[in-house]
N, C-alpha and C positions, 0 to 999 in steps of 0.2 A: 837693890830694888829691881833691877832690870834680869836681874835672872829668878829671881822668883816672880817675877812677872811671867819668863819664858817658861818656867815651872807651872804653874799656873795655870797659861794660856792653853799648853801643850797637854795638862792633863784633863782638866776641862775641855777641850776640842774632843779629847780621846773618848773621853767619861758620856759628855752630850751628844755622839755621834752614834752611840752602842743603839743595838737592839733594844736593850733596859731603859734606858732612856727615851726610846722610843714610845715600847711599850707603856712607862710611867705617866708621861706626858698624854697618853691616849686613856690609861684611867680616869687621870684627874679631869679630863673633860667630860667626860660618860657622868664622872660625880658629881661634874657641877652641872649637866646637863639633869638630873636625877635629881637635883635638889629646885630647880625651879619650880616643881609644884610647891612644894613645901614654903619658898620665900616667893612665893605665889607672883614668878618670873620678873620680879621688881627691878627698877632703876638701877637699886645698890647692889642686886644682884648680878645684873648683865656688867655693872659697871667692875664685880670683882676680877669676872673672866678676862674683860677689854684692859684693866691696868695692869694686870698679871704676865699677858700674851706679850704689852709693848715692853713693858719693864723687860722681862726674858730678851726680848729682841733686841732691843736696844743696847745692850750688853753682850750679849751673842755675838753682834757684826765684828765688834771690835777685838775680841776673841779669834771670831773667825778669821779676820784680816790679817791679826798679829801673827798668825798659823801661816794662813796664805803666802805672805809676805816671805817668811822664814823659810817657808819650804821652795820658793820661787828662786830666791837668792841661793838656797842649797842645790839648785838643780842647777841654775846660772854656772855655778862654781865650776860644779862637776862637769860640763861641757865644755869652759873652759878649758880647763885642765888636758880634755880630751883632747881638743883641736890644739893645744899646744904641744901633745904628747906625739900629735899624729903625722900626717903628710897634709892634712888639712891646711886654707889658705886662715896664716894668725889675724886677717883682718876681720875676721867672725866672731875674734874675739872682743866682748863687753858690747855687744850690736845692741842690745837689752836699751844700752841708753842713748840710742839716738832717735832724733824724732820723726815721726809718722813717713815725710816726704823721701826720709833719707833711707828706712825701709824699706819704703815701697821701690825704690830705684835696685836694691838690693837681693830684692825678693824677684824685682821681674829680670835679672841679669841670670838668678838660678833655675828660674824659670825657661829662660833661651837656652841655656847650657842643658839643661833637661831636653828638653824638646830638641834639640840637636843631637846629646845622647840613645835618646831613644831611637831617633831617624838612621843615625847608625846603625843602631842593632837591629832593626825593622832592615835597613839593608843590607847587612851581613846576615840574616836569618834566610832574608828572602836570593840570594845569592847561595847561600848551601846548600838550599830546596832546590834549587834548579839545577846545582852541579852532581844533586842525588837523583834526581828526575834524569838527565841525562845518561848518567851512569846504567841506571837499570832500562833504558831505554837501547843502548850500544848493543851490538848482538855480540852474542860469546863465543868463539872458538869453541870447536866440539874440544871434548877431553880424548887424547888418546890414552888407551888401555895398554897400559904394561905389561909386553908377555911376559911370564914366571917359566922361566924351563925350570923342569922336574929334576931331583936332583939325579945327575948322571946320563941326561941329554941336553943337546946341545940346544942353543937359543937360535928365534928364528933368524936374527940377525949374526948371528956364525956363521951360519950356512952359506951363506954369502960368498 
C-alpha cells in the first residue's frame, strides 16, 4: 500500500504541477464561468465550482506533503552523507531534528564563525592592498644598459 501510495503521490505531484494541468484547470473555469448565463449564475451553480476547487484541495495538500516530506528526507540524507564523507564537523549531522531553541544556538555559533571568517579575509585582503600600494610606491633603481661589444671588439669593460 505504501508504495503505491509513493507511486501515486509522485506521479500525481508530477502530472498536477505540468503546464497541462495548468492550462486544463484554467479551461474548466473559463467553462463554468461561460455557463453562468445559461444556469442563470444560480446557487447550484456557484455551489459546483466552490465543492470542486475544495474537494481538489483538499486532496492536493496531502499529496503535496506526502512529496514534500519525501524529498525533504531525500535531501536530509544526502547531506548527511556529505558531512560524513567530508572534513565537515559529524555534529551537523541529523540537526533536522532538534528543536527550535537548540537551532537557534547552532545557527548563531555559524553565524560568529562566519563573521570572524570574513574579518579575516576583509584583513588579509586589506593587508595585500597595502603591501601592493607600497610596492609600486618604492622608487626603482634605474636599469643599467648592457653593453653588446661587436663581434671582434673588445667590451667597454676590457679595456680596463
Amino acid at each position: 500500500m505504501e508504495k503505491f501510495f509513493t507511486r501515486f503521490a509522485s506521479a500525481t505531484a508530477k502530472a498536477t504541477g505540468s503546464p497541462a494541468a495548468f492550462l486544463i484547470c484554467v479551461a474548466m473555469v473559463l467553462l463554468w464561468a461561460a455557463t453562468g448565463p445559461i444556469f442563470k449564475f444560480s446557487e447550484t451553480w456557484q455551489l459546483v465550482i466552490n465543492t470542486s476547487t475544495t474537494i481538489i484541495t483538499f486532496l492536493m495538500v496531502f499529496l503535496i506533503q506526502n512529496t514534500q516530506n519525501r524529498d525533504s528526507e531525500a535531501v536530509q540524507t544526502k547531506l548527511d552523507e556529505l558531512i560524513l564523507t567530508s572534513d565537515a564537523e559529524n555534529e551537523f549531522v541529523g540537526i533536522e531534528k532538534l528543536s527550535n531553541k537548540e537551532l537557534d544556538a547552532l545557527h548563531a555559533r555559524c553565524r560568529a564563525a562566519a563573521m570572524a571568517s570574513h574579518a579575516l579575509l576583509a584583513r588579509t585582503a586589506e593587508e595585500k592592498r597595502a603591501r601592493e600600494e607600497a610596492a609600486s610606491e618604492r622608487p626603482r633603481a634605474p636599469r643599467r644598459a648592457k653593453a653588446r661589444a661587436k663581434p671582434g671588439t673588445r667590451s667597454p669593460s676590457a679595456s680596463s
